[in-house]
VMD Tcl script that draws the C-alpha trace (Angstrom):
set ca {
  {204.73 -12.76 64.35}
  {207.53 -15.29 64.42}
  {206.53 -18.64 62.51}
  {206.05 -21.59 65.23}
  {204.42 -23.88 63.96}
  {203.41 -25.28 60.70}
  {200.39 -26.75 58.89}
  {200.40 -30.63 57.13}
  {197.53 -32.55 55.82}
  {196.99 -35.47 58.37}
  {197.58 -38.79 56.83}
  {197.64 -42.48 57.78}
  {201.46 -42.50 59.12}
  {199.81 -39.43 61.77}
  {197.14 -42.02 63.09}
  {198.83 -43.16 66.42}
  {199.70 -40.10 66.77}
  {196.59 -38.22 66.75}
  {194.96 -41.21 68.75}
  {197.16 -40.77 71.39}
  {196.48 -36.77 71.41}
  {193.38 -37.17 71.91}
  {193.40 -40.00 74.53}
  {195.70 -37.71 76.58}
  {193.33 -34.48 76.09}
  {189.95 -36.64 76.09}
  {188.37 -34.06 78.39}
  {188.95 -31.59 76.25}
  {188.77 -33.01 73.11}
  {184.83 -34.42 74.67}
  {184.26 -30.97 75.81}
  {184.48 -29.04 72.90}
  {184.22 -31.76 70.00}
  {181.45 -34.14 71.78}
  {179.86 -35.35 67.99}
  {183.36 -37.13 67.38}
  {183.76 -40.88 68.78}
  {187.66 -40.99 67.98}
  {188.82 -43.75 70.94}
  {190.44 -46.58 68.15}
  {192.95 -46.89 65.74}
  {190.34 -47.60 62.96}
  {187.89 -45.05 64.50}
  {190.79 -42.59 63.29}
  {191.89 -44.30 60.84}
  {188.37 -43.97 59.16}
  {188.66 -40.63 60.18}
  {191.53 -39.44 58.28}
  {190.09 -41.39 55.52}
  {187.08 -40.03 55.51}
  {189.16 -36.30 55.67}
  {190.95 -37.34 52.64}
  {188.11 -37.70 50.55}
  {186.30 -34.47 51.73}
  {189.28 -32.97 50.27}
  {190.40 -34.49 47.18}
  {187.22 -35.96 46.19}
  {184.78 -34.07 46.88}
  {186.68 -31.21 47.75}
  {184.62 -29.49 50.84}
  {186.72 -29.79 53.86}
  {190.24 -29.18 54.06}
  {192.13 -30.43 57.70}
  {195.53 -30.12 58.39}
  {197.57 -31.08 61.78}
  {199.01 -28.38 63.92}
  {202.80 -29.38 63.94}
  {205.28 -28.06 66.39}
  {208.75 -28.72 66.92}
  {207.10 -31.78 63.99}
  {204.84 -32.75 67.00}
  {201.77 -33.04 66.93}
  {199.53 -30.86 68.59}
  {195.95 -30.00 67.41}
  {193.84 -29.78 64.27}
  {192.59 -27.15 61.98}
  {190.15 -27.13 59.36}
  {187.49 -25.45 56.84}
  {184.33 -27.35 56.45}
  {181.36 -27.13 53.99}
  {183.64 -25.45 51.82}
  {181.23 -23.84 49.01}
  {182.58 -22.88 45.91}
  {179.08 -21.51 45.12}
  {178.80 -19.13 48.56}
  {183.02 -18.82 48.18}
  {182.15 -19.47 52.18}
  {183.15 -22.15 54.59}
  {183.08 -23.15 58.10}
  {186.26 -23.22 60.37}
  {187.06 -25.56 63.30}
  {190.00 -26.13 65.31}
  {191.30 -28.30 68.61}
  {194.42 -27.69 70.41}
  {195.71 -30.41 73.01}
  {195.40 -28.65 76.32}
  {199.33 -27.84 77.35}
  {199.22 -25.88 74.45}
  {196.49 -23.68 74.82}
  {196.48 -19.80 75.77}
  {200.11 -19.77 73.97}
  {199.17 -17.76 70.50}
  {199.33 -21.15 68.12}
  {195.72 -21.28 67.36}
  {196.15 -17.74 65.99}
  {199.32 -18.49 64.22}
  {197.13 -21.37 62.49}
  {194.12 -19.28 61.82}
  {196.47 -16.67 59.52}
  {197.40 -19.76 57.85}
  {194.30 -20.66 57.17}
  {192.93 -17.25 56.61}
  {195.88 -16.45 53.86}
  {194.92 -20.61 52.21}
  {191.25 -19.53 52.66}
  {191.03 -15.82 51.09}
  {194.29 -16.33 48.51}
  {194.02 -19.63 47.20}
  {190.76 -20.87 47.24}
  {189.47 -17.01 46.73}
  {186.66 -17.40 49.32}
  {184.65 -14.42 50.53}
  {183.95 -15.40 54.10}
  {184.90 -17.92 56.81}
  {182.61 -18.65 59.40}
  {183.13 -19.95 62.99}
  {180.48 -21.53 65.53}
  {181.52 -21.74 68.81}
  {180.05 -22.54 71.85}
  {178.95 -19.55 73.93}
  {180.78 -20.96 77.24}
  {183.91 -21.47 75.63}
  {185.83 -18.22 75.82}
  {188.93 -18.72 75.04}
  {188.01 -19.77 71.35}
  {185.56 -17.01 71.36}
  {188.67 -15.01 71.99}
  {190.94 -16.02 69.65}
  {188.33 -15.36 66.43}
  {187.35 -11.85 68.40}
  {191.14 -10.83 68.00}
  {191.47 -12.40 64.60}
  {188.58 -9.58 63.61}
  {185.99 -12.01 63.50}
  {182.26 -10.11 64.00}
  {179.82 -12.09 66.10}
  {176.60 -12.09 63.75}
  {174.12 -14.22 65.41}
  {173.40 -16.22 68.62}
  {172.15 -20.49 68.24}
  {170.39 -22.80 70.35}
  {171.94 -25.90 69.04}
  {170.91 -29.55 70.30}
  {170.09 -30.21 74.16}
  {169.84 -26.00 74.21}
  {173.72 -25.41 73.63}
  {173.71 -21.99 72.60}
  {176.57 -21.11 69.93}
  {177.85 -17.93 68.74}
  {178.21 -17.44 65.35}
  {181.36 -15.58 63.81}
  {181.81 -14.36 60.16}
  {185.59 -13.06 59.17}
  {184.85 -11.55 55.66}
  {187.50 -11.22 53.05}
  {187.86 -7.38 52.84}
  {188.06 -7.18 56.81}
  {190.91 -9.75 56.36}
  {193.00 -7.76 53.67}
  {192.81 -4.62 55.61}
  {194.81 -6.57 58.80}
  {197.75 -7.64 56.15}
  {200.70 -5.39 55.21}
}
mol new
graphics top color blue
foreach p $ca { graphics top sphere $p radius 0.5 }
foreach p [lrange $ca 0 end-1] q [lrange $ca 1 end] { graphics top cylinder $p $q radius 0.2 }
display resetview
């Protein structure tokens, strides 16, 4: 697959940036990410602050900015990174006039090779809400198995997804 787009950590200097991303997608953004209040400059500010430290502090969450063309155009992460479990949670938003065009794949291999290579995890797992199929999609092709089936708060039921390591090496050349 030709190389589109590429991953950066989000920083300060992305701030309008990503505020005005999401103001544009709010819908969207509400939809499938309803837990984050991001409407001000200092709500995302705090944010990427907040990001930061999860990452080089603490070091359990690593986000990084979908860039195309240097734009900015959605978000990637791993969460509740555990060392321990070599496990952690994946999450990703992509502004909607980019959706349906193969970037959020092109992001998850990223993430897969940063995951399974660098950090040396054994498993990346994705929740995702059972209506939204496009994202179910996208992990189904990326050999994700669906494990399990969640009611989470006010009866949202979420799929669960685990991509293990081995299944991950046997897709690479």
């Amino acid at each position: 697959m030709k190389q589109r787009i590429v991953l950066q950590p989000i920083t300060k200097k992305d701030s309008v940036e990503l505020l005005e991303l999401i103001s544009e997608n709010s819908k969207s953004f509400r939809n499938w990410i309803p837990h984050l209040e991001l409407d001000t400059a200092q709500q995302v500010e705090n944010f990427i602050k907040l990001n930061q430290y999860r990452e080089n502090v603490a070091h359990n969450q690593i986000m990084r900015g979908i860039k195309l063309n240097n734009e900015l155009i959605g978000i990637i992460d791993l969460h509740n990174i555990s060392m321990y479990e070599r496990s952690a949670d994946v999450g990703y938003w992509l502004a909607d006039g980019f959706v349906g065009k193969g970037y959020i794949t092109e992001a998850l291999q990223k993430l897969h090779h940063y995951a399974f290579v660098n950090l040396e995890l054994n498993k990346v797992h994705a929740l995702i809400k059972r209506s939204n199929i496009k994202s179910r999609a996208v992990v189904e092709r990326n050999n994700y198995q669906k494990v399990n089936s969640i009611k989470g708060l006010c009866n949202v039921e979420y799929i669960e997804y685990i991509l293990m390591r081995n299944d991950w090496l046997k897709t690479k050349d």
